[in-house]
C-alpha atoms as a printed R data frame, in Angstrom:
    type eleno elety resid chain resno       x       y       z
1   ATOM     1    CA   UNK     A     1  -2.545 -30.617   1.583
2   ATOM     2    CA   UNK     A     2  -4.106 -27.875  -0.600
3   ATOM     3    CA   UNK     A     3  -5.888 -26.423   2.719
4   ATOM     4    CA   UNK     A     4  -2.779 -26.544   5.278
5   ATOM     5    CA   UNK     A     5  -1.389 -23.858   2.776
6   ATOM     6    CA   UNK     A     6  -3.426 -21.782   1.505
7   ATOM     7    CA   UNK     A     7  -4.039 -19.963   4.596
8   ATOM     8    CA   UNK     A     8  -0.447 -19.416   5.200
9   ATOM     9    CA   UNK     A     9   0.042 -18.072   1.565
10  ATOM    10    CA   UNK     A    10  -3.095 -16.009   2.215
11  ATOM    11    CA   UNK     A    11  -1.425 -14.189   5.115
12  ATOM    12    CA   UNK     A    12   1.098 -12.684   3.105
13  ATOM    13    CA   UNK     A    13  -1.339 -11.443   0.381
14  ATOM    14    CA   UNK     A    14  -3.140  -9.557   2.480
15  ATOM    15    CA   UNK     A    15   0.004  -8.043   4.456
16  ATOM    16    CA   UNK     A    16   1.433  -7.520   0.980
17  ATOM    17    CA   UNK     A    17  -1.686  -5.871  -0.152
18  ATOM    18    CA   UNK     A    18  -3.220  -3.950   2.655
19  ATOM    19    CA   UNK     A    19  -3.796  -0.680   0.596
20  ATOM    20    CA   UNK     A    20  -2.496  -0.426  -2.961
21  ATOM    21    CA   UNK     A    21  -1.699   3.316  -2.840
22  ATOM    22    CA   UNK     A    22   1.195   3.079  -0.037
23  ATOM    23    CA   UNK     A    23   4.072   0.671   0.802
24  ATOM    24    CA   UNK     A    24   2.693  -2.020   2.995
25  ATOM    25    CA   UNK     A    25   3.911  -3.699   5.673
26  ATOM    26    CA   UNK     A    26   3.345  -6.454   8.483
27  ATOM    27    CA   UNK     A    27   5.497  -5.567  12.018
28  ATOM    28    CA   UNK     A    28   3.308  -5.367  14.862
29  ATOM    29    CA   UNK     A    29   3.515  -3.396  17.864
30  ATOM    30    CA   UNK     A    30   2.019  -6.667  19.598
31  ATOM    31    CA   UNK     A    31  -0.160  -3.941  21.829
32  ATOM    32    CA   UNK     A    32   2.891  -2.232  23.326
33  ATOM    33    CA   UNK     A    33   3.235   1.215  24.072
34  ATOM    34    CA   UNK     A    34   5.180   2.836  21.263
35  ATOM    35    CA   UNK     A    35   6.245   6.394  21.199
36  ATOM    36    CA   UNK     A    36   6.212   8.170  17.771
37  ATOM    37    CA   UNK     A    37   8.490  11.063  16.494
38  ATOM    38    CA   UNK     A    38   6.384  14.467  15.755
39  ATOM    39    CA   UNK     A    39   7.404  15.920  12.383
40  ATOM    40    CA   UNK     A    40   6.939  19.450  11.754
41  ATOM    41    CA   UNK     A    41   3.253  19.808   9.976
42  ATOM    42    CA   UNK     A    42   3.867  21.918   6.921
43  ATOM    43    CA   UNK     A    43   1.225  24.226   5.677
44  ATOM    44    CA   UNK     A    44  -0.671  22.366   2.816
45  ATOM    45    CA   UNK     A    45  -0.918  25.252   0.952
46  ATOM    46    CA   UNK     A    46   2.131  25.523   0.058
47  ATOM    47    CA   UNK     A    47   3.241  23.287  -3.486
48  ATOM    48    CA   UNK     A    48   5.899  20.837  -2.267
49  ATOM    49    CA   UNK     A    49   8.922  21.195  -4.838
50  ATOM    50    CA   UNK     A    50   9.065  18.607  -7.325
51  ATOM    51    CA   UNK     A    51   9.494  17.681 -11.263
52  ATOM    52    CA   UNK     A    52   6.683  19.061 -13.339
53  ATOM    53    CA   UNK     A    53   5.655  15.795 -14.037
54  ATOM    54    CA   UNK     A    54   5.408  14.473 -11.079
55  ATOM    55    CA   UNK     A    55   3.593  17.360  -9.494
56  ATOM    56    CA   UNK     A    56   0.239  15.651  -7.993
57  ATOM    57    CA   UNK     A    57  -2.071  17.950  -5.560
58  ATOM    58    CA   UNK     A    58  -3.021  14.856  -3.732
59  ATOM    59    CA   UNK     A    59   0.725  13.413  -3.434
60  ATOM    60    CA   UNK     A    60   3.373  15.658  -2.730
61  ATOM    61    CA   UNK     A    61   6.451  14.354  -4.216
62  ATOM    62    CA   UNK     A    62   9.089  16.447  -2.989
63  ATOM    63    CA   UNK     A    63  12.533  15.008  -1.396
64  ATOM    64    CA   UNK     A    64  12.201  14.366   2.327
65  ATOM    65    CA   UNK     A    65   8.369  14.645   2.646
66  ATOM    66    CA   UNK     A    66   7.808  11.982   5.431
67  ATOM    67    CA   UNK     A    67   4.511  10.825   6.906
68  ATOM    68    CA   UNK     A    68   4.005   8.583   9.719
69  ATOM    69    CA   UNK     A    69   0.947   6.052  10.231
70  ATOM    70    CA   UNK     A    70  -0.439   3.725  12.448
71  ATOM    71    CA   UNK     A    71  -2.730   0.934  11.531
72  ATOM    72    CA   UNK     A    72  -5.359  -0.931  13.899
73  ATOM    73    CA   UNK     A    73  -7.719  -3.781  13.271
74  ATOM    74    CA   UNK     A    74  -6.205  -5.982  10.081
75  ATOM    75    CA   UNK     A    75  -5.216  -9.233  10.415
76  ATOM    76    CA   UNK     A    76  -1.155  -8.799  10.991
77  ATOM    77    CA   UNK     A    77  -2.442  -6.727  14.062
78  ATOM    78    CA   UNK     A    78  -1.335  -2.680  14.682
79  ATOM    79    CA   UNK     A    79   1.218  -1.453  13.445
80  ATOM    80    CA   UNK     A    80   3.018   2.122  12.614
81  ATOM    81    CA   UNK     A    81   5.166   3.024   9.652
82  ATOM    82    CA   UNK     A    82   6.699   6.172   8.293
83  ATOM    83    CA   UNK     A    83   7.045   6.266   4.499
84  ATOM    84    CA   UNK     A    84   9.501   9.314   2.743
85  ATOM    85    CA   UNK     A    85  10.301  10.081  -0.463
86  ATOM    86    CA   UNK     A    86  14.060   9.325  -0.310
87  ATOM    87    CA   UNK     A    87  14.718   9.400  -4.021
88  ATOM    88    CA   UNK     A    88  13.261  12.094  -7.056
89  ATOM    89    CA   UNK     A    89  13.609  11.928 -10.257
90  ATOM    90    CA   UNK     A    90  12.937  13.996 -13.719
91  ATOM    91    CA   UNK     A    91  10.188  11.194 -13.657
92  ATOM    92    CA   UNK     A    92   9.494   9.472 -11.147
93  ATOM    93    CA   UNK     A    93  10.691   9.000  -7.477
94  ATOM    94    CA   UNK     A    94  10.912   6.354  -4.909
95  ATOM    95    CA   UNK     A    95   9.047   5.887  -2.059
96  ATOM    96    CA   UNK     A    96  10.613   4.229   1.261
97  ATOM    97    CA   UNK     A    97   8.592   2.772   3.897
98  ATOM    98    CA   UNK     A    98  10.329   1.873   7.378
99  ATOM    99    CA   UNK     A    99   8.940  -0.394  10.023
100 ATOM   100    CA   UNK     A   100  10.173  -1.433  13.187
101 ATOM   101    CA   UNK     A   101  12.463  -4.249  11.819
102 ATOM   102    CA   UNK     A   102  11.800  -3.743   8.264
103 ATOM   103    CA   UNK     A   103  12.692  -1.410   5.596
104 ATOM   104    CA   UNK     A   104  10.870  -1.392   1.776
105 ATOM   105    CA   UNK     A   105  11.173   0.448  -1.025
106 ATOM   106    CA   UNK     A   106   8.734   1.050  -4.447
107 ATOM   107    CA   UNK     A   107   9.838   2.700  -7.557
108 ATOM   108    CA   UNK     A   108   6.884   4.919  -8.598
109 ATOM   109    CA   UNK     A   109   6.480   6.867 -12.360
110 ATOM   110    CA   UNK     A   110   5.284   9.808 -13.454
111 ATOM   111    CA   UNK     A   111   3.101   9.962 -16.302
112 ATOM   112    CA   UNK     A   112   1.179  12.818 -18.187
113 ATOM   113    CA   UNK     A   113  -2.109  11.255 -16.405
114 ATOM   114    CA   UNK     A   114  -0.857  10.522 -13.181
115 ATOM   115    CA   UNK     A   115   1.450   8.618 -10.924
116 ATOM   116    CA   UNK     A   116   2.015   4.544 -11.039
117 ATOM   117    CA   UNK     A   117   3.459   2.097  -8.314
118 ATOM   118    CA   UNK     A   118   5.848   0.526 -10.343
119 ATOM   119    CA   UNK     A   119   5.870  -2.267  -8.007
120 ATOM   120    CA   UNK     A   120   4.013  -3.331  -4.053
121 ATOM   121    CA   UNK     A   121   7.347  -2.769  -2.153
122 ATOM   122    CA   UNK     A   122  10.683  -3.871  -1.689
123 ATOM   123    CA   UNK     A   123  12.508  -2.967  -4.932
124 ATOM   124    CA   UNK     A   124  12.428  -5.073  -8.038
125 ATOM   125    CA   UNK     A   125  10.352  -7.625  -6.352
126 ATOM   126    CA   UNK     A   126   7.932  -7.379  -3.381
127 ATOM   127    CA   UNK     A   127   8.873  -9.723  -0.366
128 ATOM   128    CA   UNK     A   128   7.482  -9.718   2.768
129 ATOM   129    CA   UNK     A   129   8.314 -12.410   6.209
130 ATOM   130    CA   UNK     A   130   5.459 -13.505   8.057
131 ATOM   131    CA   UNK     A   131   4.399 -16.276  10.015
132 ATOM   132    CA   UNK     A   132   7.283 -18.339   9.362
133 ATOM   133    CA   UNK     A   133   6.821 -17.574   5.685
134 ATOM   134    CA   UNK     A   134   8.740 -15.854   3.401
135 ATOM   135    CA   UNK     A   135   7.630 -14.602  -0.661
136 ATOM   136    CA   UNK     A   136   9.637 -13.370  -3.187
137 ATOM   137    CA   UNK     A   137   7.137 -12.009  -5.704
138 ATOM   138    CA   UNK     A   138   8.419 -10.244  -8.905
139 ATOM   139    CA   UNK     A   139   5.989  -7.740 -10.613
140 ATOM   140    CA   UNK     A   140   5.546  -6.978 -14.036
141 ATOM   141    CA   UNK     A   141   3.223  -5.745 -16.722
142 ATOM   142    CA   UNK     A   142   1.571  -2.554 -14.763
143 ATOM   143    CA   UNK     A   143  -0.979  -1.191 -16.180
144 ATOM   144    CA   UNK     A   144  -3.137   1.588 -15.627
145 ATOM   145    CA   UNK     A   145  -2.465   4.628 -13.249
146 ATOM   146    CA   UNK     A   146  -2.099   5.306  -8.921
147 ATOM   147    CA   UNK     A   147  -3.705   8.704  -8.593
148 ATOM   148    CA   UNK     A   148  -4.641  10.437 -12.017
149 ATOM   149    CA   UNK     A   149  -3.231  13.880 -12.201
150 ATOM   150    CA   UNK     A   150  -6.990  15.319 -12.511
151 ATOM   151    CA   UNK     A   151  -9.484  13.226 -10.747
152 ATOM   152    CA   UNK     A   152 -13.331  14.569 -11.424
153 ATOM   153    CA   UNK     A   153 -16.148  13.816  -9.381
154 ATOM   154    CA   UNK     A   154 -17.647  10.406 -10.137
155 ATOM   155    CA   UNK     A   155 -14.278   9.416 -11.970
156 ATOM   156    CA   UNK     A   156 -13.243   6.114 -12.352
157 ATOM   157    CA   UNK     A   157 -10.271   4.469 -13.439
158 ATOM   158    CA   UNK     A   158  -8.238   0.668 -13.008
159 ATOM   159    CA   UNK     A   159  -4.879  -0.394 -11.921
160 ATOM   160    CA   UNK     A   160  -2.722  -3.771 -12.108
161 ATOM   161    CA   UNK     A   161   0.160  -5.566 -12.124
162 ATOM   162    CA   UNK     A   162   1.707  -8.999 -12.860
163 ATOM   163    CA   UNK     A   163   2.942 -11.090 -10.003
164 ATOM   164    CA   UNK     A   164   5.233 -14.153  -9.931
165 ATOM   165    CA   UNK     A   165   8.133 -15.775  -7.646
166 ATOM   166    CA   UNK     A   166   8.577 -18.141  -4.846
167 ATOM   167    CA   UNK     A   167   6.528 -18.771  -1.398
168 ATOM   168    CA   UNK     A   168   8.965 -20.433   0.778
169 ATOM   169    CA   UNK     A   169   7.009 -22.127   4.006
170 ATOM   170    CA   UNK     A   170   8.260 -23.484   7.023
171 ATOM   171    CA   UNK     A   171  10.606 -26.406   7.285
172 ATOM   172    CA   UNK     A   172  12.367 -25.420   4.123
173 ATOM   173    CA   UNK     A   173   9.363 -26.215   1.543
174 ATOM   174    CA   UNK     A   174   9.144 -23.637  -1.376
175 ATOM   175    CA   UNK     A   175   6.052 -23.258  -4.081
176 ATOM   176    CA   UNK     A   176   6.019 -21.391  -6.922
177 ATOM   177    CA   UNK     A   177   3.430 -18.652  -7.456
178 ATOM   178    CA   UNK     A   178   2.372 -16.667 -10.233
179 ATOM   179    CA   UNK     A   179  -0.867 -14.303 -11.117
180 ATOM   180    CA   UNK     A   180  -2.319 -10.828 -10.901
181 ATOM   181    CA   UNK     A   181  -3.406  -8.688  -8.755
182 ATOM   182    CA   UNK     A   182  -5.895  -5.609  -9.845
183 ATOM   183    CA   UNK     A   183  -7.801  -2.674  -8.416
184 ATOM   184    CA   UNK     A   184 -10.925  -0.674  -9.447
185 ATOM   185    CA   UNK     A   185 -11.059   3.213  -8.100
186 ATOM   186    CA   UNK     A   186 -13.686   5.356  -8.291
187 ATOM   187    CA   UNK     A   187 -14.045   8.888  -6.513
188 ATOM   188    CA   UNK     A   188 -16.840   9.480  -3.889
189 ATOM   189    CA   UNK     A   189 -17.032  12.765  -3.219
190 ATOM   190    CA   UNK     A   190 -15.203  15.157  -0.361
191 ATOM   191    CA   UNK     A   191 -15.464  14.667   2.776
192 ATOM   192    CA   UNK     A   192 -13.906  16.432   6.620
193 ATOM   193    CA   UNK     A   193 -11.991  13.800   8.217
194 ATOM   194    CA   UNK     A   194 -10.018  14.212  11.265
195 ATOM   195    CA   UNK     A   195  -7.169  12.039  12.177
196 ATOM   196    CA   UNK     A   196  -4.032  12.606  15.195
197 ATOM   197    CA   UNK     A   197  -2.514  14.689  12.442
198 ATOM   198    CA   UNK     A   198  -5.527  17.467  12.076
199 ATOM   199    CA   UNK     A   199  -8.701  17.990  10.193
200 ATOM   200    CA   UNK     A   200  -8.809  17.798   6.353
201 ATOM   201    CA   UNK     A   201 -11.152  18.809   3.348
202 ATOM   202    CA   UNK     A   202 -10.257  14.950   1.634
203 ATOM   203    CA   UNK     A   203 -10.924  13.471  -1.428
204 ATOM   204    CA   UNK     A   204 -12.505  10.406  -0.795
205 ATOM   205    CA   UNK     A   205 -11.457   7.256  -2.943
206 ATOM   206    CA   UNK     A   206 -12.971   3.685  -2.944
207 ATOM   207    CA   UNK     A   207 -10.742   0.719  -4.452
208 ATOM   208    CA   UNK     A   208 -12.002  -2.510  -5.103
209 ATOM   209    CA   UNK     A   209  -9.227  -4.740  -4.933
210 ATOM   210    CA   UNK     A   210  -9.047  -8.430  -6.444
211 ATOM   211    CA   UNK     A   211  -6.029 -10.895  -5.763
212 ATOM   212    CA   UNK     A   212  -5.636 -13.935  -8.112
213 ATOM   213    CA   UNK     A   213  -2.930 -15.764  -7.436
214 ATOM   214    CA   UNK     A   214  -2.138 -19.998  -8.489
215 ATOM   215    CA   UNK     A   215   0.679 -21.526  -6.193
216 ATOM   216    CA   UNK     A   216   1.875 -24.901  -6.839
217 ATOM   217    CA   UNK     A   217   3.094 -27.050  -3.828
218 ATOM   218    CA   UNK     A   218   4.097 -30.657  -4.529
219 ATOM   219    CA   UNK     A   219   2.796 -30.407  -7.799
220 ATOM   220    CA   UNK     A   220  -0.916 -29.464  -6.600
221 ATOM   221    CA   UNK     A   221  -2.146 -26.153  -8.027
222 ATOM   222    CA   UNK     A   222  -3.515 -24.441  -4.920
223 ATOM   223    CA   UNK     A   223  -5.869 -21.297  -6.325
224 ATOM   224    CA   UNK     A   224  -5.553 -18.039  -3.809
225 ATOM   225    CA   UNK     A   225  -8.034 -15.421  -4.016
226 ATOM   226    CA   UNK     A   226  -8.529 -12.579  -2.410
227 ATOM   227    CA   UNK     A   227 -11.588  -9.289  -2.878
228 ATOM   228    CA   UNK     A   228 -11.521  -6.481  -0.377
229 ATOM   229    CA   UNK     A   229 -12.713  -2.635  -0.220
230 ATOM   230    CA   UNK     A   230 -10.791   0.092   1.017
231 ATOM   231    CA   UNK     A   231 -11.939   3.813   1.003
232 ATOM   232    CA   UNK     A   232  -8.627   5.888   0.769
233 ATOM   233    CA   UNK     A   233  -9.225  10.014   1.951
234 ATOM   234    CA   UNK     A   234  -6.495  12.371   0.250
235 ATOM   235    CA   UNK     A   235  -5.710  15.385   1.689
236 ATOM   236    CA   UNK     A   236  -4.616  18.153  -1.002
237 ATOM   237    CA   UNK     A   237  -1.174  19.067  -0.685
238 ATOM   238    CA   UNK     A   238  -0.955  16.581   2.071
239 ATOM   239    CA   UNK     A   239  -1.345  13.382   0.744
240 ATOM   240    CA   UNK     A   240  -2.980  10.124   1.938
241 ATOM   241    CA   UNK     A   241  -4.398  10.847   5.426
242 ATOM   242    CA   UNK     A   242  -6.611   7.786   6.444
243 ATOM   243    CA   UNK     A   243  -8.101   4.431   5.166
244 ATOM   244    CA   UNK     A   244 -10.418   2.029   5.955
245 ATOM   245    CA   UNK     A   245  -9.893  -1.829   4.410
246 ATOM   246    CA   UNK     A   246 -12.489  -3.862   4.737
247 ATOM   247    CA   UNK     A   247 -12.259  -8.131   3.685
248 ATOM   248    CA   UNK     A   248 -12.489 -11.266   4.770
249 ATOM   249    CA   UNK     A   249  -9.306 -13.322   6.367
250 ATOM   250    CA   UNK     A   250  -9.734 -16.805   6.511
251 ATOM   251    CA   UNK     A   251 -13.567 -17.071   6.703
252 ATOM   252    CA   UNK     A   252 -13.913 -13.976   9.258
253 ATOM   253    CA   UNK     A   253 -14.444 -10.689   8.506
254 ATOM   254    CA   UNK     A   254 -12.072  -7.664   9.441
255 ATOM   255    CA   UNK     A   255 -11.804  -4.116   9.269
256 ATOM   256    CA   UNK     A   256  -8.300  -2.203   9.400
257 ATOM   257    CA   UNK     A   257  -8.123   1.584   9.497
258 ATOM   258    CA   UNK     A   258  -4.890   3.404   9.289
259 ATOM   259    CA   UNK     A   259  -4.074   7.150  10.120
260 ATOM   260    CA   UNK     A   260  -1.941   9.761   9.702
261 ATOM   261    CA   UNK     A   261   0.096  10.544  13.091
262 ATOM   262    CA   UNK     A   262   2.011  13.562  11.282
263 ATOM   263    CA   UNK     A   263   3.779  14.826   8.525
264 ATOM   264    CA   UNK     A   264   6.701  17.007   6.894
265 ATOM   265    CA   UNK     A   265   7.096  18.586   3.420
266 ATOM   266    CA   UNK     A   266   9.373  20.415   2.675
């Protein structure tokens, strides 16, 4: 029983949790053509207008700054997104991600060290529907910082967050699911990357990743686990302009890479 499952509940995590540093997301384009809107491309050197606080080189924070992405190669298949800052606030602001059929949210906060995903996506608790499967997972306890309002070369620093709700499988069966999930950054260096939207001077960020996660079905604790590395580039005054997420989905290995298509800030 404990193996018919935990695959299933494993294919959310990892759509839940393909990078920790955006909104996530699982639609795919199923290989068909799609056509993608062209924003304006602003000039990065100009500062976005924001709160003081929230002012980040690497993440513009201004009202209306959209960016739109496609990713290739994970295990939910390619997709493309466009996330916008809908919402800004003295501190913090929140962060909307739209798919084809699917719209999430995430409250973020701004610190005097940084800014912190107050949550994975979709308001006060992160939910996701895939495969037949649906989660409702409530987070809590964040610790830690996003992007650090300085980062140094060589710098490291952690992030994580509390997780706990209800997995709700096919044919009406629910489990209840509670547990952590946590992330170790550490800056690399910079690096010139090029992606559809132009070439960059990046920062280059690797995040070690580590789901934990105990579901009970039928009274039978079912353990879910979950390690995977993704190097993140961040473009200054730009934002978050490529990834590459590399793991291990259900005893085969994968490799998603995501990219920025283009971009607006005003």
């Amino acid at each position: 029983m404990q193996l018919k499952f935990q695959p299933a509940i494993i294919i959310f995590l990892i759509g839940l949790l393909l990078t920790t540093l955006t909104a996530c997301g699982t639609d795919s384009t199923n290989n068909q053509e799609v056509v993608l809107p062209i924003l304006q491309t602003s000039d990065p050197n100009i500062s976005p207008t924001s709160s003081e606080l929230c002012s980040n080189v690497l993440y513009p924070t201004a009202q209306g700054a959209t960016w739109i992405y496609t990713s290739t190669g994970g295990p939910s298949g390619s997709f493309n997104y466009t996330n916008s800052i809908t919402e800004t606030r003295a501190d913090g602001f929140t962060l909307t991600s739209q798919f084809t059929d699917l719209t999430r949210t995430q409250d973020w906060a701004c610190q005097p060290d940084g800014l912190k995903a107050l949550q994975l996506g979709g308001g006060s608790a992160a939910g996701i529907s895939i495969q037949g499967m649906t989660a409702e997972l409530a987070t809590s306890e964040v610790t830690g910082i996003s992007i650090p309002q300085t980062i140094t070369p060589g710098m490291q620093w952690q992030y994580a967050l509390k997780l706990q709700g209800t997995v709700a499988m096919p044919g009406d069966q629910q489990t209840q699911s509670n547990g952590g999930y946590s992330v170790d950054m550490k800056e690399l260096g910079r690096e010139t990357v090029t992606v559809p939207a132009g070439t960059f001077e990046a920062v280059k960020i690797q995040s070690n990743s580590n789901v934990d996660i105990m579901a009970v079905f039928e009274g039978i604790e079912v353990p879910v686990k979950f390690n995977g590395t993704t190097i993140t580039w961040y473009a200054p005054g730009v934002g978050y302009v490529k990834s590459v997420e590399n793991g291990d989905f259900g005893g085969t290995a994968y490799s998603a890479t995501t990219e920025l298509q283009s971009y607006s800030i005003p």
